[in-house]
N, C-alpha and C positions, 0 to 999 in steps of 0.2 A: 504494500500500500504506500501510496507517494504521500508525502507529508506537505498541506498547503503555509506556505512561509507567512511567518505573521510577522508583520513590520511593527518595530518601533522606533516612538519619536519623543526624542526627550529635548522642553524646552531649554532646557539649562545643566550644563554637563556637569556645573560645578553641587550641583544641590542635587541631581541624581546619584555624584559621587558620594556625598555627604550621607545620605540615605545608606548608601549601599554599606560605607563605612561603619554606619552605626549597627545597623542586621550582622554584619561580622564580626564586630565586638573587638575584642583585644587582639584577634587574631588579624586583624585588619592591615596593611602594608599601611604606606605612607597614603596621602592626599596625592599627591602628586603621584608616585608609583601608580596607585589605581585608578587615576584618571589615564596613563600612557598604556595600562592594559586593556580599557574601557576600549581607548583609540584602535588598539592593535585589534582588538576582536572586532570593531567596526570594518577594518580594512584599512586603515591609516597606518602611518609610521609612528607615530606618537600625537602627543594633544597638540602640538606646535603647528604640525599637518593641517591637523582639524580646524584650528583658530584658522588657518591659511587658507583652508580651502571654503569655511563658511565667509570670510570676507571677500573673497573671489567671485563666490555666488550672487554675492551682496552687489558688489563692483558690477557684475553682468546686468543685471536685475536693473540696474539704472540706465543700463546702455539706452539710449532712444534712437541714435542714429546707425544704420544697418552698417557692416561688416563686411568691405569688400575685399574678394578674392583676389591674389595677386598670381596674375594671369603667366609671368614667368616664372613663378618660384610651383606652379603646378608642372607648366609645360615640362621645364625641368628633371620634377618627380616623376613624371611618367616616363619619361626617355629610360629611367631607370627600372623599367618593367618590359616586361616580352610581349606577344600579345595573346599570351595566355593567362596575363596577371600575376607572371612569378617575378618577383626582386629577381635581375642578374646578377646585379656584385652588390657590395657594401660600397653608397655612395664617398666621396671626400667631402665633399661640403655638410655641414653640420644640418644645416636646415632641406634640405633635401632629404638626409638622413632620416629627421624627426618625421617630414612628411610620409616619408617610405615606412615607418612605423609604426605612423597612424592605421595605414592601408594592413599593415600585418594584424595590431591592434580588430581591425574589425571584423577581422574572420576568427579571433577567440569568441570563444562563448560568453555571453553573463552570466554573470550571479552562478560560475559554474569555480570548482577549483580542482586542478590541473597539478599531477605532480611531474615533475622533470622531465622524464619521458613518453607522458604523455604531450605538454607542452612542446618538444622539441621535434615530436611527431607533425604535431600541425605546423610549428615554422618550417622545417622541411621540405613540408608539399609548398608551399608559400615563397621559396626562393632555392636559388641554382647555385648558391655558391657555396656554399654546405657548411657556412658557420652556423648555428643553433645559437650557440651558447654568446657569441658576440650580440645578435639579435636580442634573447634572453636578458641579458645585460642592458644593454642600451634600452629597450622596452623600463626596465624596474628603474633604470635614473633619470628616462623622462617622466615618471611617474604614470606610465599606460599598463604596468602591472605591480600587484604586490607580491613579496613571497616572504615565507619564513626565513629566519635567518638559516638554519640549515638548508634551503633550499629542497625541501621537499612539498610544500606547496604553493602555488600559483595562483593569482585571481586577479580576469581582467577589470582594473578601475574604471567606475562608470562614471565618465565626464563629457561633456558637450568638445565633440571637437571643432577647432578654427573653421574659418569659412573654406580656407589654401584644402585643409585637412578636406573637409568633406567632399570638394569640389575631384580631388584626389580617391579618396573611396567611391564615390559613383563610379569614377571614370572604370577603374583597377576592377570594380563589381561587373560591372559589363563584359571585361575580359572575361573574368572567371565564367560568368554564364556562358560565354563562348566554350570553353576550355569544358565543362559539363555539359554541353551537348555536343561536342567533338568525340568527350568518351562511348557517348552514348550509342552514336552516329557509327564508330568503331567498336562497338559491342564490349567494351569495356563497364564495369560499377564500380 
């Protein structure tokens, strides 16, 4: 039987930690400590993430005027794709990089967690030059994935990506649906 996810939402991290404090009694860590484990079970690195990422949200939420795509720094990202949708190499330019991981980024699953080899499963089908663990990497320090410190599990962060970003994933989408009916077309699953 599949378990239906119950969300929660706590208006205030510091007085649900305070709570939480108190039910544990003596046994309780620091204030701080259990708020950075609060964070980590959330999917964050720590509370510092969190304060970061809700004033981010805050910051978006005001935007009024739209977000335009910049039309070279796409063109760009794509050269770096087949037209089957696979990454060829690991770009040089940094931002090229981040867009090409955005495009990796949206073929992981949500709200799904992913241990090593299965994660390096799906970057693999996803590019040709057969770094995993570079991809791996760079994903977790743009912040498009979390993992435990020991590296035994993965989970892609769910955030709004750039306009460059998305403008990038349609494109890279389209391949792939290419690439899924070529398998199909040649009797391959």
């Amino acid at each position: 039987m599949t378990k239906t996810p119950i969300s929660l939402r706590v208006e205030d991290m510091t007085v649900f930690t305070r709570a939480l404090s108190q039910q544990l009694g003596e046994t309780s860590p620091s204030h701080l400590a259990l708020m950075n484990m609060i964070a980590r079970a959330a999917g964050f690195q720590n509370v510092q993430h969190v304060r970061s990422s809700a004033a981010s949200s805050k910051r978006l939420a005001k935007q009024d005027t739209p977000v335009i795509a910049d039309a070279r720094s796409i063109e760009k990202t794509l050269k770096q794709f087949d037209n089957m949708g696979r990454l060829r190499q690991w770009p040089s330019k940094r931002s090229v990089q981040t867009l090409s991981l955005w495009a990796l980024w949206s073929t992981l699953p949500a709200s799904t967690h992913l241990n090593e080899p299965e994660l390096n499963e799906r970057l693999n089908a996803e590019h040709l030059f057969g770094d995993a663990a570079t991809l791996r990497r760079a994903m977790v320090s743009c912040d498009l994935l979390t993992r435990k410190n020991d590296g035994t599990d993965y989970r892609r962060m769910e955030k709004e990506p750039p306009a460059e970003a998305k403008a990038v994933i349609s494109a890279i989408h389209t391949r792939r649906n290419g690439r899924s009916g070529q398998m199909m077309d040649t009797g391959h699953a």
